[in-house]
mmCIF file of the N, C-alpha and C atoms, coordinates in Angstrom:
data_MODEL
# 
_entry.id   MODEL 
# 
loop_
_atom_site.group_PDB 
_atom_site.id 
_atom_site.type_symbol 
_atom_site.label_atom_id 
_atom_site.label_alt_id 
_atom_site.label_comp_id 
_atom_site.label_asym_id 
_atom_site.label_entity_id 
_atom_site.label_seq_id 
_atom_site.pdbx_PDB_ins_code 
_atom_site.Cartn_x 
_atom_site.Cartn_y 
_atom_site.Cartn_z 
_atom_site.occupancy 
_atom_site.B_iso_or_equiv 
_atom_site.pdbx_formal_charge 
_atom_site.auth_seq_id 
_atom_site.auth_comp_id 
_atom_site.auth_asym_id 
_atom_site.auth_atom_id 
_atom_site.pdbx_PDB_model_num 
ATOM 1   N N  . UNK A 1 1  ? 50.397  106.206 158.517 1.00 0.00 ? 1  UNK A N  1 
ATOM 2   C CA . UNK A 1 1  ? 51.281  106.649 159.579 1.00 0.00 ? 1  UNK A CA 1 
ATOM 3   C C  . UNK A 1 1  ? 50.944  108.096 159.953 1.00 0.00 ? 1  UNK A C  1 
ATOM 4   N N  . UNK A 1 2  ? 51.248  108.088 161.405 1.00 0.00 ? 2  UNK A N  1 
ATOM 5   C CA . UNK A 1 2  ? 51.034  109.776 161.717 1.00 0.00 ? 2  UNK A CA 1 
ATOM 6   C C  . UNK A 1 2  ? 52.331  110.665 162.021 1.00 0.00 ? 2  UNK A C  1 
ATOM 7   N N  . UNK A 1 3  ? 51.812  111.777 162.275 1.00 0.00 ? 3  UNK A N  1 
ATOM 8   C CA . UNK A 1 3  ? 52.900  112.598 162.689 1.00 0.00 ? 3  UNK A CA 1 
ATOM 9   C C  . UNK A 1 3  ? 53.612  112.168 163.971 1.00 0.00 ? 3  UNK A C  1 
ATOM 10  N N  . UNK A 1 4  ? 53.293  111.352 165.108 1.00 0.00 ? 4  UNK A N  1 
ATOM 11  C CA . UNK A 1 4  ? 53.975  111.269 165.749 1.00 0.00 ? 4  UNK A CA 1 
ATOM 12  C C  . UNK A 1 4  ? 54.701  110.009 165.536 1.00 0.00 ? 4  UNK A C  1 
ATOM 13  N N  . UNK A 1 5  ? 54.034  108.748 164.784 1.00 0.00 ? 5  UNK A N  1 
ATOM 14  C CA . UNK A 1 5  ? 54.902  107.394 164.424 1.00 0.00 ? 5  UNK A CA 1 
ATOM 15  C C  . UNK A 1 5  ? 56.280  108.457 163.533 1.00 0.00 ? 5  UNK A C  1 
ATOM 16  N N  . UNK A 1 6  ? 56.009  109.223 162.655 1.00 0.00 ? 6  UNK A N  1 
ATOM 17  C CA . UNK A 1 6  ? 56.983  109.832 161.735 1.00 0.00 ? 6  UNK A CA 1 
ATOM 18  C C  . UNK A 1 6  ? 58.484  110.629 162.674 1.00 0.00 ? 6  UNK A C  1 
ATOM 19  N N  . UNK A 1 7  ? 57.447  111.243 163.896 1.00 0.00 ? 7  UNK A N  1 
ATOM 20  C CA . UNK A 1 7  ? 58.816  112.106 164.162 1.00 0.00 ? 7  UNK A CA 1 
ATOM 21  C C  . UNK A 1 7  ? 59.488  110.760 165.050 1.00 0.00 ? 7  UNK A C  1 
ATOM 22  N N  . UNK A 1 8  ? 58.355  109.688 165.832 1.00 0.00 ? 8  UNK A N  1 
ATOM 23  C CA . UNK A 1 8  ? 59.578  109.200 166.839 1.00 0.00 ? 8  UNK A CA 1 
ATOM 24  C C  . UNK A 1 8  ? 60.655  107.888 165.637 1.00 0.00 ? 8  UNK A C  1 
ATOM 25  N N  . UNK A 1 9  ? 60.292  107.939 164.195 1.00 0.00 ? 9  UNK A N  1 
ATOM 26  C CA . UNK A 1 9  ? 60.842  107.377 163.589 1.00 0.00 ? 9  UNK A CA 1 
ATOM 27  C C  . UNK A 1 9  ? 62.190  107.728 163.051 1.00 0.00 ? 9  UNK A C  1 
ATOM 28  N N  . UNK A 1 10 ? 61.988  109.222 162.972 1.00 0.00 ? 10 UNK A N  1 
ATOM 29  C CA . UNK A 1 10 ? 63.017  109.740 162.719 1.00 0.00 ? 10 UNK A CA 1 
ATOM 30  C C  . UNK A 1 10 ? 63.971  110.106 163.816 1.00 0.00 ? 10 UNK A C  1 
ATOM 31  N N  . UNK A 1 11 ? 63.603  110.046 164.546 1.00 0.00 ? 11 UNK A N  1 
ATOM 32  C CA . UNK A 1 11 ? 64.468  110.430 166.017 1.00 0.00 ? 11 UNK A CA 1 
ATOM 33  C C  . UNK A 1 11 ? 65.240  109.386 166.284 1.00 0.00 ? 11 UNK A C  1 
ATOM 34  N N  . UNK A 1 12 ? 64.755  108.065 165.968 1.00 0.00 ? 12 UNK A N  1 
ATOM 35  C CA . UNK A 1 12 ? 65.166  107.034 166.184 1.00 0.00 ? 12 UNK A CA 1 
ATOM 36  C C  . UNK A 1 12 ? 66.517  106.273 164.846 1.00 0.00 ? 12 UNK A C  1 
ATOM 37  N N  . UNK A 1 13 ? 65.986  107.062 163.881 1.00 0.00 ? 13 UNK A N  1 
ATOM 38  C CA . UNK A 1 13 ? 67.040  107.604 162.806 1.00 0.00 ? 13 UNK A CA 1 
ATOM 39  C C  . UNK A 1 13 ? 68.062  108.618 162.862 1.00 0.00 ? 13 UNK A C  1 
ATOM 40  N N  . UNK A 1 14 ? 68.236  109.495 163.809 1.00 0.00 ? 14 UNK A N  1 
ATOM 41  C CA . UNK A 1 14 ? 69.328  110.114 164.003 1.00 0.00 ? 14 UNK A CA 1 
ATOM 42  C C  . UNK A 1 14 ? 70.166  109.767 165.088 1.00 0.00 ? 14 UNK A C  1 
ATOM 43  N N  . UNK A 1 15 ? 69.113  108.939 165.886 1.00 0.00 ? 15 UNK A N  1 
ATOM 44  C CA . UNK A 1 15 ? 70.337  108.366 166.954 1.00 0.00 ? 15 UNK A CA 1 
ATOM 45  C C  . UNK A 1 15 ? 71.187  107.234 166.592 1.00 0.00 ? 15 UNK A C  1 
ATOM 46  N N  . UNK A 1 16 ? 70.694  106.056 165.211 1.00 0.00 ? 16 UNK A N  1 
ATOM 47  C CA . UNK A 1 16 ? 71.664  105.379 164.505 1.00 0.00 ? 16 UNK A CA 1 
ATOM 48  C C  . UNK A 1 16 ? 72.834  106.065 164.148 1.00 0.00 ? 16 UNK A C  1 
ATOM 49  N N  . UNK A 1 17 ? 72.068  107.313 163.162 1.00 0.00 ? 17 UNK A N  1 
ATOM 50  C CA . UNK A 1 17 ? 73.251  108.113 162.421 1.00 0.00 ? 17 UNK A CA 1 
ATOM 51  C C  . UNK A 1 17 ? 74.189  108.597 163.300 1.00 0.00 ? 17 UNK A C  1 
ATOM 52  N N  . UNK A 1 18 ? 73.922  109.030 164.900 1.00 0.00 ? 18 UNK A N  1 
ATOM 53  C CA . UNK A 1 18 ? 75.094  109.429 165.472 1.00 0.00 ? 18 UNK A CA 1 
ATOM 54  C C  . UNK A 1 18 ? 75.554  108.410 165.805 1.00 0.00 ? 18 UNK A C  1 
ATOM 55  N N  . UNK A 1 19 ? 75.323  106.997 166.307 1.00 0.00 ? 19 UNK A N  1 
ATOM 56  C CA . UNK A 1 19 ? 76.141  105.852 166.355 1.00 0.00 ? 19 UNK A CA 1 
ATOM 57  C C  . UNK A 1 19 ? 77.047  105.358 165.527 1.00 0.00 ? 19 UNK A C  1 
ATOM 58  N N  . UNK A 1 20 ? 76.224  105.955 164.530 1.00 0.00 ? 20 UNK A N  1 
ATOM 59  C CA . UNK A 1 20 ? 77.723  105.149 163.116 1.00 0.00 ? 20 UNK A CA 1 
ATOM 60  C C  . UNK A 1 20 ? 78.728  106.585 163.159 1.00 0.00 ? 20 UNK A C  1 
ATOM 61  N N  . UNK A 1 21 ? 78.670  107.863 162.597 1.00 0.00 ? 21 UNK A N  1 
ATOM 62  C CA . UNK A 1 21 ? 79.407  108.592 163.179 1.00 0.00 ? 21 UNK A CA 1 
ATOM 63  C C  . UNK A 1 21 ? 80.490  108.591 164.192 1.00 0.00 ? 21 UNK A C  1 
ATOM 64  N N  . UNK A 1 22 ? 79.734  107.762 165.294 1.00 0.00 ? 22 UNK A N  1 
ATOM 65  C CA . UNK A 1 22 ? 80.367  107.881 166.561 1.00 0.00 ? 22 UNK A CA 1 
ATOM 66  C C  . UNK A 1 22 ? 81.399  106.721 166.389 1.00 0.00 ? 22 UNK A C  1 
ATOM 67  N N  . UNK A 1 23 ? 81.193  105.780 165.535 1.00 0.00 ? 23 UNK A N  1 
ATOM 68  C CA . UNK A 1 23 ? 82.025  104.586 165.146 1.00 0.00 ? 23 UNK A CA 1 
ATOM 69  C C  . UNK A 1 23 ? 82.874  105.027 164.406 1.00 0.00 ? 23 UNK A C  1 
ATOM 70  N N  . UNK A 1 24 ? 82.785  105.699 163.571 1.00 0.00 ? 24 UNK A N  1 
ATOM 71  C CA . UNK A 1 24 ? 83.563  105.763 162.404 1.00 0.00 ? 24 UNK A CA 1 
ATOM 72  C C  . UNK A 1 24 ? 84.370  106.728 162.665 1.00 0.00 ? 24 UNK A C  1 
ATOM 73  N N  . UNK A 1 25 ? 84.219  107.725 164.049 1.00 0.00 ? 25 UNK A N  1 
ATOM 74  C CA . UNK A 1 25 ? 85.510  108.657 164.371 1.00 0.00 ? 25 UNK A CA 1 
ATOM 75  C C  . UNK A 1 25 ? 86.468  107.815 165.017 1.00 0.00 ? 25 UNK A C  1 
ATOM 76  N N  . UNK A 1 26 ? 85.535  106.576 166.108 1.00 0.00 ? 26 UNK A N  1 
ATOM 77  C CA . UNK A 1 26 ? 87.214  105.407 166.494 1.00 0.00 ? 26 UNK A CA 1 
ATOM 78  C C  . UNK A 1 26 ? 87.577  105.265 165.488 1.00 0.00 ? 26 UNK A C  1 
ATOM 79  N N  . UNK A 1 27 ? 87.143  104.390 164.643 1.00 0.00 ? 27 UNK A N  1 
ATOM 80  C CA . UNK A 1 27 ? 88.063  103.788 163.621 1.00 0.00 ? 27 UNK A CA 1 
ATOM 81  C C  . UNK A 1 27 ? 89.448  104.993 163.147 1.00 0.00 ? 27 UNK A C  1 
ATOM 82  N N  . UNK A 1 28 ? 88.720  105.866 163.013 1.00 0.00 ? 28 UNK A N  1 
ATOM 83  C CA . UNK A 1 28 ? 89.871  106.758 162.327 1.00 0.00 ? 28 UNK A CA 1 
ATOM 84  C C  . UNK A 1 28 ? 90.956  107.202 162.785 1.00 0.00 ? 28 UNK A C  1 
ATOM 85  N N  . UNK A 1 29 ? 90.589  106.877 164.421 1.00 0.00 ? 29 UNK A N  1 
ATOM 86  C CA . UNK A 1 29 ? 91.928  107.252 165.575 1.00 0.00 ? 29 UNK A CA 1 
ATOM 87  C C  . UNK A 1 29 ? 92.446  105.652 165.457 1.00 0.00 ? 29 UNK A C  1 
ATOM 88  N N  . UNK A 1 30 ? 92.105  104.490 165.127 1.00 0.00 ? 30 UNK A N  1 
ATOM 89  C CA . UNK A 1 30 ? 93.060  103.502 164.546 1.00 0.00 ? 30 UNK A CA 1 
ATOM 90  C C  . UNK A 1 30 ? 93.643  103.457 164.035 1.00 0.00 ? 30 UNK A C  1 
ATOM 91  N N  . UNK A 1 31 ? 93.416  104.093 162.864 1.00 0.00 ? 31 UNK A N  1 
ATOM 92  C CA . UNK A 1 31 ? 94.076  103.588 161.574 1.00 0.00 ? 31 UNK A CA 1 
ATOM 93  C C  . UNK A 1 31 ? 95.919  104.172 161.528 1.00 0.00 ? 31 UNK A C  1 
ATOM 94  N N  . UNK A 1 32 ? 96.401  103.540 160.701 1.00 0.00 ? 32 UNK A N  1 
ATOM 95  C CA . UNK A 1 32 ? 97.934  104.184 160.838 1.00 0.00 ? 32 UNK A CA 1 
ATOM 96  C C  . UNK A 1 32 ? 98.475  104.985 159.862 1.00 0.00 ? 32 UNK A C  1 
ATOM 97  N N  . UNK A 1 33 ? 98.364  105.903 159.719 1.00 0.00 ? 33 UNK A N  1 
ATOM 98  C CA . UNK A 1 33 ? 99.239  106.619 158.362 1.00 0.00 ? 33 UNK A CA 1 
ATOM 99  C C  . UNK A 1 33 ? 100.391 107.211 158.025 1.00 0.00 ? 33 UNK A C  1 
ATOM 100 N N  . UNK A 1 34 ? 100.504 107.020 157.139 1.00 0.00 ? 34 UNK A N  1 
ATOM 101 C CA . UNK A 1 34 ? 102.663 108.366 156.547 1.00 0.00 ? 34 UNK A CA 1 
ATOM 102 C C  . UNK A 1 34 ? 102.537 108.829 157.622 1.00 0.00 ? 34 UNK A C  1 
ATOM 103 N N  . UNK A 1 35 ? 103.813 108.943 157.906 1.00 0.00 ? 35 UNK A N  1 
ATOM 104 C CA . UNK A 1 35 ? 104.452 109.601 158.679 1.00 0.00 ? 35 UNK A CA 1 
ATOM 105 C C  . UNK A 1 35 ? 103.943 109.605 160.565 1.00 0.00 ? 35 UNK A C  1 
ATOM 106 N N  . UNK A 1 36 ? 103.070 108.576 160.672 1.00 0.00 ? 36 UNK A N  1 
ATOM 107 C CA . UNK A 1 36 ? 102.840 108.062 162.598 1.00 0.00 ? 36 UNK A CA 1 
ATOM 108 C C  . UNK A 1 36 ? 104.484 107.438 162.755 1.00 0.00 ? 36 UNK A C  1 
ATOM 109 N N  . UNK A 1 37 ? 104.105 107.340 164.130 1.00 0.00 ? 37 UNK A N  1 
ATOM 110 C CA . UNK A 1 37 ? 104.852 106.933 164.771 1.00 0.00 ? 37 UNK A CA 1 
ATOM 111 C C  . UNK A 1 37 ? 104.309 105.399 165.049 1.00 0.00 ? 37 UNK A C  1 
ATOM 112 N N  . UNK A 1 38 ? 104.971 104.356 164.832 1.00 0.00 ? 38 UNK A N  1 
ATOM 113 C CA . UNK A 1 38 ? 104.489 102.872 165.317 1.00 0.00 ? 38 UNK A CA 1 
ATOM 114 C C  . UNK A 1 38 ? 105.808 102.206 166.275 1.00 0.00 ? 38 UNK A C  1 
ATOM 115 N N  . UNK A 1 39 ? 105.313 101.396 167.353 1.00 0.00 ? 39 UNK A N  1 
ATOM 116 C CA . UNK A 1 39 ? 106.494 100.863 168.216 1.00 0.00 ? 39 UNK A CA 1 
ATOM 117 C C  . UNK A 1 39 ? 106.090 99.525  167.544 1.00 0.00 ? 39 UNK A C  1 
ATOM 118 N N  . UNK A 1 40 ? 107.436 98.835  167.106 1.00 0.00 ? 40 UNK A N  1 
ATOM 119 C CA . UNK A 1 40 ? 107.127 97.188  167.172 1.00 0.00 ? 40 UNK A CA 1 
ATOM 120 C C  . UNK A 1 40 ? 108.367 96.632  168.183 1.00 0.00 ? 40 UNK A C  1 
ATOM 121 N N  . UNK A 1 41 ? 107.147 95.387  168.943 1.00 0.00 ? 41 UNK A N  1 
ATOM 122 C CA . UNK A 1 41 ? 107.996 94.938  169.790 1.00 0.00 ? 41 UNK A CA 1 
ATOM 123 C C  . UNK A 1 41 ? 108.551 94.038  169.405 1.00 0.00 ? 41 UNK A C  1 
ATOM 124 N N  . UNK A 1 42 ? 109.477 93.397  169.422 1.00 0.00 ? 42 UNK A N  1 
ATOM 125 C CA . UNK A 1 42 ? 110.277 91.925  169.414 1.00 0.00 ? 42 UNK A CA 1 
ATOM 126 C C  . UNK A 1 42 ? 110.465 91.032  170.626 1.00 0.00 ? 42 UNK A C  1 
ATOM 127 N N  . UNK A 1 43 ? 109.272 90.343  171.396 1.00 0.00 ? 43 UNK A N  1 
ATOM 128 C CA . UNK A 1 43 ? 109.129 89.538  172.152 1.00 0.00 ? 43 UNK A CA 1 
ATOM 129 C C  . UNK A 1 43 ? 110.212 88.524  172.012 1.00 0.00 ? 43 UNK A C  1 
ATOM 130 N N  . UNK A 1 44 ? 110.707 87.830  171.477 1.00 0.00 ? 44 UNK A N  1 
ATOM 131 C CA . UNK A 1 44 ? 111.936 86.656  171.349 1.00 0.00 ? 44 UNK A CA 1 
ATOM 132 C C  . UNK A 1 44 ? 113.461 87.520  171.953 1.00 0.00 ? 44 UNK A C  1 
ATOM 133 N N  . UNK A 1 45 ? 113.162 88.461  171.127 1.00 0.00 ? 45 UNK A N  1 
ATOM 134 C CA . UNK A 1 45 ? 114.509 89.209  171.443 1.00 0.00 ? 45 UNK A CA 1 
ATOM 135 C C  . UNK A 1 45 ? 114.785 89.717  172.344 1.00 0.00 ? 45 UNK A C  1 
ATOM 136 N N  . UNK A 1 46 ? 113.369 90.237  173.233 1.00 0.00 ? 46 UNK A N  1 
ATOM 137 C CA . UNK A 1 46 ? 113.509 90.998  174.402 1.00 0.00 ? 46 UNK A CA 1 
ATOM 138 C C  . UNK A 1 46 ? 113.776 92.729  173.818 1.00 0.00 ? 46 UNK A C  1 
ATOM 139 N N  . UNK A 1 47 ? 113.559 93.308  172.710 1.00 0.00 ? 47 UNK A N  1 
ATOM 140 C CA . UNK A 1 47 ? 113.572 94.723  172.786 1.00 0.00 ? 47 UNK A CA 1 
ATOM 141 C C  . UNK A 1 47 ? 112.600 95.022  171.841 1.00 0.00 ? 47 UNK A C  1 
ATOM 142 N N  . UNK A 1 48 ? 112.666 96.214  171.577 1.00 0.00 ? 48 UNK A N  1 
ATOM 143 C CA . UNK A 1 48 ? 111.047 96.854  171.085 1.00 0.00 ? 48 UNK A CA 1 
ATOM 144 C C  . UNK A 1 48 ? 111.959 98.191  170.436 1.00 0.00 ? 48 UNK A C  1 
ATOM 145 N N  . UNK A 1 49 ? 111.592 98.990  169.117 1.00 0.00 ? 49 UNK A N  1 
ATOM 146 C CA . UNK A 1 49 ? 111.950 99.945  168.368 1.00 0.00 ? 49 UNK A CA 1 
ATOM 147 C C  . UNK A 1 49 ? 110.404 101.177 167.976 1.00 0.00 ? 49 UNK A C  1 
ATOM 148 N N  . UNK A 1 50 ? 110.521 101.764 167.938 1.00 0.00 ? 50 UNK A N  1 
ATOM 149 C CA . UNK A 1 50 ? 110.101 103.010 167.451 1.00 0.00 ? 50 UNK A CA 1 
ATOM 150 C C  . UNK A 1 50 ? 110.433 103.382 165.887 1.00 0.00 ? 50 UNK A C  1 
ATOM 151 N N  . UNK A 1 51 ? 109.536 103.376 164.991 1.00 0.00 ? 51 UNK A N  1 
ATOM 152 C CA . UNK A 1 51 ? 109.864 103.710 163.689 1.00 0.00 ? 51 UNK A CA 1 
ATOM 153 C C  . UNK A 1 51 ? 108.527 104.514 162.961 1.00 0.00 ? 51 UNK A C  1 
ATOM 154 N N  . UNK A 1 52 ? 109.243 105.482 161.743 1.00 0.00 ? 52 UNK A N  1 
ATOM 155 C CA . UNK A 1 52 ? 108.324 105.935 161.370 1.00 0.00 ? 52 UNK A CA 1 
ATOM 156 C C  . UNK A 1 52 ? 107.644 105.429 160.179 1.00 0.00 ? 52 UNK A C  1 
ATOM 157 N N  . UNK A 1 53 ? 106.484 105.470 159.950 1.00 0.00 ? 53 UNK A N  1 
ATOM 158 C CA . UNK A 1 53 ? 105.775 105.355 158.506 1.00 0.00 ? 53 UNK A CA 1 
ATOM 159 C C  . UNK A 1 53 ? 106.283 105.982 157.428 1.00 0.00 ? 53 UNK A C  1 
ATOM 160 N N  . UNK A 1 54 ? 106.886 105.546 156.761 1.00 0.00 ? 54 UNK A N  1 
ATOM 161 C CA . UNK A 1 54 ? 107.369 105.825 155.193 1.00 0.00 ? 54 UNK A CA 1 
ATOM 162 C C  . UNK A 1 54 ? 106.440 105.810 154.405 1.00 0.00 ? 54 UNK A C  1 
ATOM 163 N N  . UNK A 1 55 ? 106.109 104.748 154.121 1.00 0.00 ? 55 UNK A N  1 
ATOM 164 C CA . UNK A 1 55 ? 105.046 104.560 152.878 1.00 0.00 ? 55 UNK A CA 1 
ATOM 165 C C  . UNK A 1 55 ? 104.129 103.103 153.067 1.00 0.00 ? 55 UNK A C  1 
ATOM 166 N N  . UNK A 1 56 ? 102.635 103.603 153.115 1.00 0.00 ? 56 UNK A N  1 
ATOM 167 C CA . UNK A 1 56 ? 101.597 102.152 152.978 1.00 0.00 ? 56 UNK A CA 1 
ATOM 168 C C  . UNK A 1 56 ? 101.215 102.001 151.531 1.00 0.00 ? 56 UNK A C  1 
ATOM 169 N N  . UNK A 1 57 ? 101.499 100.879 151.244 1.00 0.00 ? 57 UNK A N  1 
ATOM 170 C CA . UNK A 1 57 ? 101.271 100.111 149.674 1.00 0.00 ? 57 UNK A CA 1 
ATOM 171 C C  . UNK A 1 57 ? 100.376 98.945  149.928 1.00 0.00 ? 57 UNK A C  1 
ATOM 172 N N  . UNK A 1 58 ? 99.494  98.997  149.627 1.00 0.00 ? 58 UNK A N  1 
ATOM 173 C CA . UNK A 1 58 ? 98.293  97.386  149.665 1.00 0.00 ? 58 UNK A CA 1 
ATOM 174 C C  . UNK A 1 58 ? 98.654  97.258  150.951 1.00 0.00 ? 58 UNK A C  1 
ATOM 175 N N  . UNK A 1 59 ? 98.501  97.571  151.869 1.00 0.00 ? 59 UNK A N  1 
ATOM 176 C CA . UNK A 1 59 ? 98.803  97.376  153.425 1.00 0.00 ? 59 UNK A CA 1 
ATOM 177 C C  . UNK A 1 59 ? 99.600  97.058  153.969 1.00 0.00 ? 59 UNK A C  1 
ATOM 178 N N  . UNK A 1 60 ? 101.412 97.320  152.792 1.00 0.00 ? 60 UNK A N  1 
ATOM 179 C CA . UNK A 1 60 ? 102.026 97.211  153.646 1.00 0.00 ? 60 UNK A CA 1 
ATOM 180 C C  . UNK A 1 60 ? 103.015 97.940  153.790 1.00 0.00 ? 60 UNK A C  1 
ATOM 181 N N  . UNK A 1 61 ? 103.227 98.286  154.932 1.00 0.00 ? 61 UNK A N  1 
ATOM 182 C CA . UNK A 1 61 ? 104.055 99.424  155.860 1.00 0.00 ? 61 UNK A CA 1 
ATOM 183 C C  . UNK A 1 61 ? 105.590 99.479  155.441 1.00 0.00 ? 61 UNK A C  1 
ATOM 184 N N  . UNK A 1 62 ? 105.994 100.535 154.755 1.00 0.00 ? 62 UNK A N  1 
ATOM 185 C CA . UNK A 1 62 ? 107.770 100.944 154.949 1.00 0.00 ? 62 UNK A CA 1 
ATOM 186 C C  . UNK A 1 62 ? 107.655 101.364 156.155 1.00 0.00 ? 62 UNK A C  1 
ATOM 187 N N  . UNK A 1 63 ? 108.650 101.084 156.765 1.00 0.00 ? 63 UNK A N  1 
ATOM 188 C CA . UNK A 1 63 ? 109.065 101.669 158.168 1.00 0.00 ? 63 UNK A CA 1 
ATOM 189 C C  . UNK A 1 63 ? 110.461 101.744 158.270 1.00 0.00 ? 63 UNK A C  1 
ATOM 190 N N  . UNK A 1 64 ? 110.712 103.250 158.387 1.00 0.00 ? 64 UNK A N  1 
ATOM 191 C CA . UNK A 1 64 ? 111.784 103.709 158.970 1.00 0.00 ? 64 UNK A CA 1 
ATOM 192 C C  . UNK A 1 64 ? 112.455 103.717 160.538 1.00 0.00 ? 64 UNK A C  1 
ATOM 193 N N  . UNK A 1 65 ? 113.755 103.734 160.953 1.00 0.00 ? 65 UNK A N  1 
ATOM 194 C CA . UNK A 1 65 ? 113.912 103.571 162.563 1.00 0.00 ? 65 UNK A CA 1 
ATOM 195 C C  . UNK A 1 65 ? 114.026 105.138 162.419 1.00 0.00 ? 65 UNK A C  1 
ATOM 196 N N  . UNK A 1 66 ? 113.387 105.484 163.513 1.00 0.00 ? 66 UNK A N  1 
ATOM 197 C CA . UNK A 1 66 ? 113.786 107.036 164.058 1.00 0.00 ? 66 UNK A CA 1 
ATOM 198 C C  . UNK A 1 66 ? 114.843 108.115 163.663 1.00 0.00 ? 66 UNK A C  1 
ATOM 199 N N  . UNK A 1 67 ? 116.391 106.661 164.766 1.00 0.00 ? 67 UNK A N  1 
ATOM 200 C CA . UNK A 1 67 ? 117.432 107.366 163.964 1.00 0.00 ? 67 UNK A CA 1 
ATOM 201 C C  . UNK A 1 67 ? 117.854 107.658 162.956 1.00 0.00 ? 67 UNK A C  1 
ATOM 202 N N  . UNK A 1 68 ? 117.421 106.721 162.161 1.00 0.00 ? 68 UNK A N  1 
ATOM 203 C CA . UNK A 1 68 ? 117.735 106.650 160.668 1.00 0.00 ? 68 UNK A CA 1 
ATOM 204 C C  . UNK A 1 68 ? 117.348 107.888 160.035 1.00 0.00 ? 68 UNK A C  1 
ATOM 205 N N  . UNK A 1 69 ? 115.874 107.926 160.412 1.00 0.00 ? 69 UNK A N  1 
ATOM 206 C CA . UNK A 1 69 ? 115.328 108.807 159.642 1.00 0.00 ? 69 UNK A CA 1 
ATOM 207 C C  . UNK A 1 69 ? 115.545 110.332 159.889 1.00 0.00 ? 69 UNK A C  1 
ATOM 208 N N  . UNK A 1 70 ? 116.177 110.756 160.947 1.00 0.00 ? 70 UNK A N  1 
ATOM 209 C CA . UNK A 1 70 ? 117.278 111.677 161.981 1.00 0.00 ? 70 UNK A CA 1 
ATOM 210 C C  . UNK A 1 70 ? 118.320 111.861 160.704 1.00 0.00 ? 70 UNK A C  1 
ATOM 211 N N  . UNK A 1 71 ? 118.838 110.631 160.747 1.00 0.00 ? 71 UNK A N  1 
ATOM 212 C CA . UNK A 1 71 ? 120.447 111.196 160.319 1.00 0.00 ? 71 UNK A CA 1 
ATOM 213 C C  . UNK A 1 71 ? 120.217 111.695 158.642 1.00 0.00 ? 71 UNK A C  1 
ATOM 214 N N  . UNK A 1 72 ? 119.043 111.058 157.975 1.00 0.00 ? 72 UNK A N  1 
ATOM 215 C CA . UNK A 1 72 ? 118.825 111.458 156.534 1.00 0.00 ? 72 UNK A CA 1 
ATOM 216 C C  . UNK A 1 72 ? 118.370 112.825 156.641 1.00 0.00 ? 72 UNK A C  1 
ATOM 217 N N  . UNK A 1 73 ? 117.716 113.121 157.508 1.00 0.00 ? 73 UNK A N  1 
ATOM 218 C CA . UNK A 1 73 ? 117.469 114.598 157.273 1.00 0.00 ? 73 UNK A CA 1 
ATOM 219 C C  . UNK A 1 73 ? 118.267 115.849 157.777 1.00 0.00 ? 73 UNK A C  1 
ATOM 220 N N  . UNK A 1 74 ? 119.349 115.322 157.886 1.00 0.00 ? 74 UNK A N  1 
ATOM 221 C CA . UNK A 1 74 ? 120.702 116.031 158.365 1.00 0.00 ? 74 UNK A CA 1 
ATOM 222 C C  . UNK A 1 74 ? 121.458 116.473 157.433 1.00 0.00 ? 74 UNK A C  1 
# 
């Protein structure tokens, strides 16, 4: 191999690396953690709530309602 198979190899290696980078900063604006804010809707019921993240355990979510969590810290 030469110097130029080498550099356009590597060039071609940093533009992966910024692709996964570039992936792995969405993901992180996904994810949900303590203390977000999550809306769940209730389609049957016709209304939808706002609650906060308490605590994630094996994936699953305490969720507090807003007010609730208002009046405890009062």
């Amino acid at each position: 191999m030469n110097v130029q198979e080498l550099s356009m190899r590597l060039e071609n290696l940093e533009h992966k690396v910024l692709q996964v980078e570039t992936k792995a900063d969405a993901l992180k604006q996904t994810s949900i953690q303590k203390g977000d804010k999550v809306k769940v809707v209730y389609p049957h019921l016709g209304i939808q709530g706002e609650y906060l993240v308490k605590k994630i355990d094996s994936g699953v979510m305490e969720l507090v309602a807003e007010e609730t969590m208002k009046k405890i810290q009062e």
